[in-house]
C-alpha positions in Angstrom: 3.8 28.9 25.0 5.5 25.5 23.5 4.4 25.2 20.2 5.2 21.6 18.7 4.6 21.6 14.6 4.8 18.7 12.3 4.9 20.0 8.1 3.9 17.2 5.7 4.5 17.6 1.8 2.8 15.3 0.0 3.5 14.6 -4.1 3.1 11.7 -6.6 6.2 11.0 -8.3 6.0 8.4 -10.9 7.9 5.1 -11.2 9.5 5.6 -8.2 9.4 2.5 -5.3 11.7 1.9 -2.2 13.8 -0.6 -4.0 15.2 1.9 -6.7 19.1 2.7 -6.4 18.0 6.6 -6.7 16.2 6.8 -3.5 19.1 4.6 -1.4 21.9 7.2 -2.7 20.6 9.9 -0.1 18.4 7.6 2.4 18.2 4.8 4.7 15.6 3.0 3.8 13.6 0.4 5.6 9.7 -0.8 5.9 7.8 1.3 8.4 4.8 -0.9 9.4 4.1 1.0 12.8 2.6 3.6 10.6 -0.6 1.5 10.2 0.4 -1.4 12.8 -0.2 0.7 15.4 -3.7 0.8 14.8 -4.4 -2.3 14.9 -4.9 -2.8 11.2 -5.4 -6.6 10.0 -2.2 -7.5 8.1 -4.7 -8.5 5.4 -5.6 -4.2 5.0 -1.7 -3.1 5.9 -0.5 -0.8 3.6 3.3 -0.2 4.9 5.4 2.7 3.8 9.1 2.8 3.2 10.5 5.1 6.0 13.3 7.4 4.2 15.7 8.1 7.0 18.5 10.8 5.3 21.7 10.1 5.6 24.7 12.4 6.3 24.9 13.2 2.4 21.4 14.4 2.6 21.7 17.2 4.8 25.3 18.5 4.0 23.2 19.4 0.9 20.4 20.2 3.0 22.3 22.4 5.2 24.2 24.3 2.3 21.0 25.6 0.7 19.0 26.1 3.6 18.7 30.4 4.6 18.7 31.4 7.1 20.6 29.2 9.8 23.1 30.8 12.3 25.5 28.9 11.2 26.9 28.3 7.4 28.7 25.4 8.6 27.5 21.9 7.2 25.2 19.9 9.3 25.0 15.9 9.2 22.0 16.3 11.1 19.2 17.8 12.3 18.7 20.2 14.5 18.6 22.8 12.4 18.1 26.9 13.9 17.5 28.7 15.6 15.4 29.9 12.7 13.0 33.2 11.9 9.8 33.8 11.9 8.3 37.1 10.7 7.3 38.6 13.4 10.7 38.4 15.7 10.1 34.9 17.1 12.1 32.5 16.2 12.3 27.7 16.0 14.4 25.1 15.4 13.5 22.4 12.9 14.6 18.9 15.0 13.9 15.9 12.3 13.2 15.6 8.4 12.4 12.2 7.5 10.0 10.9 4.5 7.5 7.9 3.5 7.7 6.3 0.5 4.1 4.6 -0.4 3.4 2.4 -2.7 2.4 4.0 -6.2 5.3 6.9 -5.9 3.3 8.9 -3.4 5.6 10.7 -1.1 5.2 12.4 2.3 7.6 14.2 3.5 7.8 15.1 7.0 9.5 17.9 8.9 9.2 18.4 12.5 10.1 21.4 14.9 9.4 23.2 17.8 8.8 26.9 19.1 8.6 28.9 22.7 6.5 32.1 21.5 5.8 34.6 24.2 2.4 35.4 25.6 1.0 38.8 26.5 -0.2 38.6 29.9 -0.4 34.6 29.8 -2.6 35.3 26.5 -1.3 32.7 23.5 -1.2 35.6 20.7 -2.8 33.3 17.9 -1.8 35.4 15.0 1.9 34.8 15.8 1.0 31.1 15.1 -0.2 32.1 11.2 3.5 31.6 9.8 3.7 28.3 11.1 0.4 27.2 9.0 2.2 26.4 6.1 5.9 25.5 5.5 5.8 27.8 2.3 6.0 30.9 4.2 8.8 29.4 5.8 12.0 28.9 3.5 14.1 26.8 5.6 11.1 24.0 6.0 9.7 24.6 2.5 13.9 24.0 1.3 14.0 20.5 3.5 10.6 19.1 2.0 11.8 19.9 -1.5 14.8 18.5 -0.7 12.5 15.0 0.5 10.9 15.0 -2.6 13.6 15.8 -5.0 16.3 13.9 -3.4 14.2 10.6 -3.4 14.7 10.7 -7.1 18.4 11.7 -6.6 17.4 15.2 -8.1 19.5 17.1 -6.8 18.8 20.3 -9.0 15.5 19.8 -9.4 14.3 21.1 -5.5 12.3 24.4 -7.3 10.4 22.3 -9.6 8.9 19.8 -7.3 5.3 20.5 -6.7 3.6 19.5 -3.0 0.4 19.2 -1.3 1.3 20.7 2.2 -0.6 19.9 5.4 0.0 21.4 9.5 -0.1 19.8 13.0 0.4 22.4 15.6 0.4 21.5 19.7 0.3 24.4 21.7 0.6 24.1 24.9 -0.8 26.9 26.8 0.4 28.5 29.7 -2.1 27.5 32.0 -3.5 24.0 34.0 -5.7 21.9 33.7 -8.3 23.8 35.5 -7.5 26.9 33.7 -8.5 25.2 30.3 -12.2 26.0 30.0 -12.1 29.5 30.6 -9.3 29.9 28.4 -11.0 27.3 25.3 -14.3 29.4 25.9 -12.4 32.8 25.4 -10.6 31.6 22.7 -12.5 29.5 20.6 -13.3 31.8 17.6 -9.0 32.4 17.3 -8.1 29.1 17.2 -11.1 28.2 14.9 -9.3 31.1 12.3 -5.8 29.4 12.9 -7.4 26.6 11.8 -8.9 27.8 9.0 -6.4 30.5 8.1 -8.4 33.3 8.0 -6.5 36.3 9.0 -8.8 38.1 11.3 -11.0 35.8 13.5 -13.3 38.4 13.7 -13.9 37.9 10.1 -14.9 34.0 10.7 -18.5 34.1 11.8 -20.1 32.8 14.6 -22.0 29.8 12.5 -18.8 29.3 10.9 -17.1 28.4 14.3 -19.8 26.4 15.4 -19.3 24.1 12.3 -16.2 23.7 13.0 -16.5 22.6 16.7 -19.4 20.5 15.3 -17.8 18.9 13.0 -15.5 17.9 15.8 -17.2 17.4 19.0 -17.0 13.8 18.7 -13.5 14.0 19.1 -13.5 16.1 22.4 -15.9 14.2 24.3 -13.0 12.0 26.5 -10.6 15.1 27.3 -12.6 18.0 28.1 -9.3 19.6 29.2 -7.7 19.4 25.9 -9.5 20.5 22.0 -8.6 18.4 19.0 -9.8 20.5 15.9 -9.0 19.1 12.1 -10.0 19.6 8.9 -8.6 19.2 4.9 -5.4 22.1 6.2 -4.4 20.6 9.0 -4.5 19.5 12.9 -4.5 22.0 15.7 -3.9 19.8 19.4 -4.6 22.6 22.5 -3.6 21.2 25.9 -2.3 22.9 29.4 1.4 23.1 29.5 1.1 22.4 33.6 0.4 19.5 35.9 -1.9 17.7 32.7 -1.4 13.9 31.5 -3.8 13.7 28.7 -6.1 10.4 28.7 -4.9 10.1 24.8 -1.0 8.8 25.1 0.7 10.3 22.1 -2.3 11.6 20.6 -0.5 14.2 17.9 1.8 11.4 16.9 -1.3 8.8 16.2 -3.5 11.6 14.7 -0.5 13.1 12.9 0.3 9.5 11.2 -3.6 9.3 10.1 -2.9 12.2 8.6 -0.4 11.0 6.5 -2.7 7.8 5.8 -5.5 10.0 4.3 -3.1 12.1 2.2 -1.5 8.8 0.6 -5.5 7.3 0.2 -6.2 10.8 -1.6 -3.4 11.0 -3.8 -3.4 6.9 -5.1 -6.8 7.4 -5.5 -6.6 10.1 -7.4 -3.9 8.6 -9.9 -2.2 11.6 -10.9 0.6 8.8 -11.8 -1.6 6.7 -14.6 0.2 4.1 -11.5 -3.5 2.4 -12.5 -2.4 1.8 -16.3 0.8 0.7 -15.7 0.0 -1.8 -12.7 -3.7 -2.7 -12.8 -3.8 -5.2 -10.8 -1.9 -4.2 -8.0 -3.2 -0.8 -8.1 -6.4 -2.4 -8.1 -5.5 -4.3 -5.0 -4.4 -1.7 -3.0 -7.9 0.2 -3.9 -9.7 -2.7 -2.6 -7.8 -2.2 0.7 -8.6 1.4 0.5 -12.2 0.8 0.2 -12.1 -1.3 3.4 -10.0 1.5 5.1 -12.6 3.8 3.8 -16.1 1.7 3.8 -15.3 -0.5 7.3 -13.2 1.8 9.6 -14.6 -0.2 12.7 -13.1 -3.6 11.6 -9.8 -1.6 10.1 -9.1 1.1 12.4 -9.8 -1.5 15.4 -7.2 0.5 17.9 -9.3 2.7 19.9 -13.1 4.2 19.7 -10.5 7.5 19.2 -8.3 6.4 16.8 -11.4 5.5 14.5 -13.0 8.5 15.1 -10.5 10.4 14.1 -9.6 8.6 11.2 -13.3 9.1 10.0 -13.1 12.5 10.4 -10.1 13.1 8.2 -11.8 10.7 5.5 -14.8 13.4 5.6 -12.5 16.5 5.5 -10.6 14.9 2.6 -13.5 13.4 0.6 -12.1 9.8 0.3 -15.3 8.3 0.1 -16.4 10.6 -2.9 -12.7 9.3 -4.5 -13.1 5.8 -3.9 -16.8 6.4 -5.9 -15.2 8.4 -8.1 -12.3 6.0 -9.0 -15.2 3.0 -8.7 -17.5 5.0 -11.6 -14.5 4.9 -14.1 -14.5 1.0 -14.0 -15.8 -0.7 -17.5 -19.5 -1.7 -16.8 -18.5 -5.6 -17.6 -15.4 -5.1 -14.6 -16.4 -5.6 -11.5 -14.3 -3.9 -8.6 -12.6 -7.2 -7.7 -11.9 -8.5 -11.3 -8.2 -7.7 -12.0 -7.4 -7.3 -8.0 -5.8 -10.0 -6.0 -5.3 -10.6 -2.2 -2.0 -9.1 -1.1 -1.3 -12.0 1.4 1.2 -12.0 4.3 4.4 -8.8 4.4 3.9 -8.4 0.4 5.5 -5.0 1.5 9.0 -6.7 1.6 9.2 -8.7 -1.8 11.3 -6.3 -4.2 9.5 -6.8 -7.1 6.0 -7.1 -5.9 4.6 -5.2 -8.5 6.3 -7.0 -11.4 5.1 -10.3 -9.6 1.4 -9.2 -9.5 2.1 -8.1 -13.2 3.4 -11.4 -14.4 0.4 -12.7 -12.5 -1.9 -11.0 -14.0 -0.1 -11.4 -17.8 -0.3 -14.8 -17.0 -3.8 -14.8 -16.2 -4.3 -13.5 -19.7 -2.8 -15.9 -21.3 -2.4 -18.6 -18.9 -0.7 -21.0 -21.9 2.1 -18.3 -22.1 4.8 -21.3 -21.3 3.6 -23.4 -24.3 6.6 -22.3 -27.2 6.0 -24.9 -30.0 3.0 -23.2 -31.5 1.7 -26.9 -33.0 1.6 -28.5 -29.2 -0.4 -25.2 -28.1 -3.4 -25.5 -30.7 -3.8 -29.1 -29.4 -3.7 -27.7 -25.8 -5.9 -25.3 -26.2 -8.2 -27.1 -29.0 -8.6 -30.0 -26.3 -8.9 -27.9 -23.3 -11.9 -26.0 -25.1 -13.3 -29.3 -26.6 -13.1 -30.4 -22.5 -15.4 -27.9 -21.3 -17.9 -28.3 -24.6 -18.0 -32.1 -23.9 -18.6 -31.2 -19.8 -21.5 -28.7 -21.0 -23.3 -31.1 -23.2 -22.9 -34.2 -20.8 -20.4 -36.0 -22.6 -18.6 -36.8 -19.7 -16.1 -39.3 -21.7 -15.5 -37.4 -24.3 -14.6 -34.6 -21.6 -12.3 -37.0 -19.6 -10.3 -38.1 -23.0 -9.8 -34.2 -24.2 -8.8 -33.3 -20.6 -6.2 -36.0 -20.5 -4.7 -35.2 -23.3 -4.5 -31.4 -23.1 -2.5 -32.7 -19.5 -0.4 -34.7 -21.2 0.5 -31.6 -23.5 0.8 -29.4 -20.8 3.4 -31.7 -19.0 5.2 -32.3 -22.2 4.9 -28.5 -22.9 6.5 -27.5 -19.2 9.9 -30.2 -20.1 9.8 -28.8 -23.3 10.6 -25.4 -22.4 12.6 -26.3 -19.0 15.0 -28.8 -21.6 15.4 -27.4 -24.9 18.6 -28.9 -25.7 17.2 -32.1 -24.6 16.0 -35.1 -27.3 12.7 -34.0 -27.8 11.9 -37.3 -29.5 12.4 -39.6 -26.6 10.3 -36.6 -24.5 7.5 -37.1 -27.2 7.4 -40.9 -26.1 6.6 -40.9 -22.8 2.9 -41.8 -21.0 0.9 -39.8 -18.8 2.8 -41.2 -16.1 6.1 -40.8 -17.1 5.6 -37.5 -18.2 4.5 -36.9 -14.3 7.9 -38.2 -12.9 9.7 -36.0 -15.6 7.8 -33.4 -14.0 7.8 -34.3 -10.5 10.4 -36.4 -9.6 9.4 -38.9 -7.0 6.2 -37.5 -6.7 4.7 -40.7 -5.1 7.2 -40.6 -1.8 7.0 -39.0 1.3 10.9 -37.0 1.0 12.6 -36.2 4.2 13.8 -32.6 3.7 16.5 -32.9 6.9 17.7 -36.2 5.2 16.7 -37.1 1.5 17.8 -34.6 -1.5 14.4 -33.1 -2.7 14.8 -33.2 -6.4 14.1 -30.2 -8.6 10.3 -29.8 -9.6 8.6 -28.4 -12.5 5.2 -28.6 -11.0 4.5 -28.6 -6.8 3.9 -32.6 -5.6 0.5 -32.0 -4.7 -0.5 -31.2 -7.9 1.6 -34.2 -9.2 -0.2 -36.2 -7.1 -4.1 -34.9 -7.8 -3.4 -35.2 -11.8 -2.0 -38.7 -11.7 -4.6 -40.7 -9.5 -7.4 -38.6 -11.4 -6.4 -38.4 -14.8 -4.4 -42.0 -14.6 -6.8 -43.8 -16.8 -7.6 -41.4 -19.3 -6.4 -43.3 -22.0 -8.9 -46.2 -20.9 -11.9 -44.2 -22.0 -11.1 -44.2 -25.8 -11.5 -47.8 -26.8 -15.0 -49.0 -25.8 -13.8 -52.0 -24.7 -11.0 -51.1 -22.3 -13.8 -48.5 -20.8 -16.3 -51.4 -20.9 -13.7 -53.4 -18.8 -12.6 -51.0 -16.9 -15.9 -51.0 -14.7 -15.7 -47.1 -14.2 -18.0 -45.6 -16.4 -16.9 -41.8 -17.4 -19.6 -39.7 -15.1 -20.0 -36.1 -14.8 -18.1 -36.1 -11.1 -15.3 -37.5 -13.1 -15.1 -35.5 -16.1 -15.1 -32.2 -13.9 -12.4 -33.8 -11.8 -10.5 -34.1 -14.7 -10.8 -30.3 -15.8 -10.2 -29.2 -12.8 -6.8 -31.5 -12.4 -6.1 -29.6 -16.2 -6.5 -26.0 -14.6 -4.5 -26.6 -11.7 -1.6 -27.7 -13.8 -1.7 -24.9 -16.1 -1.4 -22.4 -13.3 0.7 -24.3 -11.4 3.5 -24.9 -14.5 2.8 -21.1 -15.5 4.4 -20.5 -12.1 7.3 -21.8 -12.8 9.4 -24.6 -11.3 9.0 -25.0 -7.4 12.4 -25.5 -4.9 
């Protein structure tokens, strides 16, 4: 009987993320978007791991400490075995590899393969029991430490690293695919105790296995010549080693990598890191993507009816939707789920420092004048700003026009204030709305030609340029009655929110900091 096993150990290890020189010194890391891609996930919900692909350094360590191998030589890769089992049988381990998630969880993932006899063409299940858990196996149990230590270039610290572990096991029986019925219907309370792990299957009772094969009938329905059984301890794939092409192509694989999914959903949602303390808003993003992953599995997990059964079956064996209500109880009553999150838009997976972005974002968002430095020009920003939005509320829509123009004008004077400190702040304190514009914006009015024309440097993007000057222009007309009588415009309430709005924009816009 071929016996194909995947061994996952899953652990959160804080402050740790893909761009860290620690995890590079034994791994080549690179983005690993066919984890979710595959699946068919909307960008918009992609969460993408960091694949940790060891280098050469990895396993001469690897191979040193390992027991057990025929050979003491050092190995630069895998395979590694033959290897023991207990009872005389014996695999080969033939990959280690590891994904780093967002938040510092870690899976790693060791792969291997056995050819166990059969008694009489019977699979002897109880032989399989070892293979349940990489713990009873000290060469798999050394590589996954070896993962998770080594990611944080620990390399001492292999027997203190603590791991969720979680099984796949194909076994492919020696029989075809008309043998399979007889042989699922004769042995269907054994491989419902490997499963489970209970040592005797006669000790598992009949309602027991019947909840079990419950629990999973939806997942059997298209391949009656195959059994898919999983549950919170792993993933147990039965098919006929002869003349059989299964309808699911690489179903392990695909099931195997939801797997890993629902553990990383489990641990971030369980925030064993305080990863929610130190970045709340992009821990609070990724949660929202959860909860879709979670709460919408038919517009997330859009690759097959199969694929989204399956994932909805681990997400009830591992409880994510009591986590995600969990996590969602622990929110402030005034806080509202979407509150400090923000959309993660396009491959945010790439950019370095996405965390410290959507930090700066949201530190920014707290105090959006942040930029302002003179502490005098900051109480008249924010004194006008307010006075704005009083004037606004009690329909004095010219009043409300003047104190939005002139918390602009001390915005734009605040932005070349702090992009020119050297400069002569006296002839800086001079200039009009407009001028203070083009200081901003250089040649903000014309249409540049980026394959011919220099594009000058900009403190604040054009458009915005653009939208402040031909709203806010005449500001300045609205505080002499008489120019505002002449002007022919009166100051209505269309105009004084325009001109709050045009204030807003800039603010945020100059808080980003200058554009290319």
């Amino acid at each position: 009987m071929i016996v194909e096993v995947q061994w996952l150990g899953v652990a959160a290890i804080e402050s740790l993320s893909w761009p860290d020189a620690r995890v590079r010194k034994y791994f080549n890391v690179k983005p690993h978007p066919k984890v979710s891609e595959q699946f068919n996930v909307p960008i918009r919900d992609r969460i993408v791991p960091y694949l940790l692909n060891p280098a050469d350094g990895f396993h001469r360590l690897l191979s040193r400490s390992m027991d057990g191998l025929s050979s003491s030589r050092e190995r630069t890769r895998p395979p590694y075995g033959p290897l023991s089992l207990d009872n005389s049988e014996s695999f080969i381990i033939t990959s280690v590899s590891g994904e780093l998630f967002p938040g510092g969880v870690v899976v790693a993932r060791v792969r291997g393969r056995a050819e166990l006899t059969t008694c009489e063409g019977k699979p002897n299940y109880s032989d399989l029991r070892a293979l349940r858990t990489p713990r009873k196996l000290p060469a798999v149990d050394a590589a996954i430490r070896a993962v998770l230590a080594l990611a944080q270039a620990d390399r001492g610290g292999e027997l203190s690293v603590s791991y969720e572990d979680y099984f796949s096991l194909s076994l492919q029986v020696p029989t075809d695919q008309s043998g399979m019925p007889g042989l699922l219907a004769r042995d269907r309370q054994s491989i419902a105790s490997l499963l489970t792990g209970v040592p005797e299957s006669a000790k598992l009772g009949e309602r027991v296995v019947d909840k079990i094969y419950e629990e999973n009938s939806s997942l059997n329905e298209k391949a009656p010549s195959e059994l898919l059984l999983v549950n919170s301890q792993g993933i147990i794939h039965v098919l006929p080693k002869w003349n059989y092409r299964s309808p699911h192509y690489g179903r392990l694989a695909k099931v195997s990598d939801l797997a890993i999914l629902a553990h990383f959903a489990r641990l971030f949602l369980r925030d064993d890191t305080n990863f929610s303390m130190e970045s709340p808003k992009f821990s609070a993003s990724l949660r929202g993507i959860l909860a879709r992953w979670i709460e919408a599995p038919s517009l997330t997990m859009a690759s097959s009816f199969a694929n989204r059964l399956t994932w909805e079956r681990l997400s009830e064996s591992f409880h994510l939707r009591a986590s995600l209500m969990h996590w969602r109880s622990g929110l402030p009553a005034e806080q509202g789920v979407g509150s400090v999150s923000v959309r993660l838009d396009g491959e945010w997976w790439l950019i370095p420092d996405v965390e410290q972005r959507i930090g700066e974002q949201r530190a920014a968002e707290l105090d959006p004048l942040g930029f302002v430095g003179n502490p005098q020009l900051r109480e008249f920003i924010e004194k006008d700003r307010d006075e704005a939005s009083r004037c606004l509320a009690s329909r004095n829509y010219r009043a409300a026009v003047v104190m939005a123009g002139a918390a602009i004008e001390g915005t734009l004077l605040a932005a070349l204030l702090a992009d020119q400190p050297s400069a002569d702040h006296g002839s800086l304190l001079k200039k009009n709305l407009s001028q203070l514009i083009e200081a901003c914006c250089p040649k903000f009015n014309q249409q540049l030609d980026r394959n011919k024309d220099t594009v000058p440097r900009r403190l604040i993007d054009q458009e915005t340029a653009k939208f402040v000057h031909f709203t806010c222009r005449p500001w300045r007309n609205y505080v002499h009655p008489g120019l505002s009588v002449r002007s022919g415009q009166p100051a209505n309430a269309d105009l004084a929110k325009a001109c709050i709005s045009a204030l807003e924009l800039l603010i945020q816009d100059v808080g980003r900091g200058p554009t290319p």
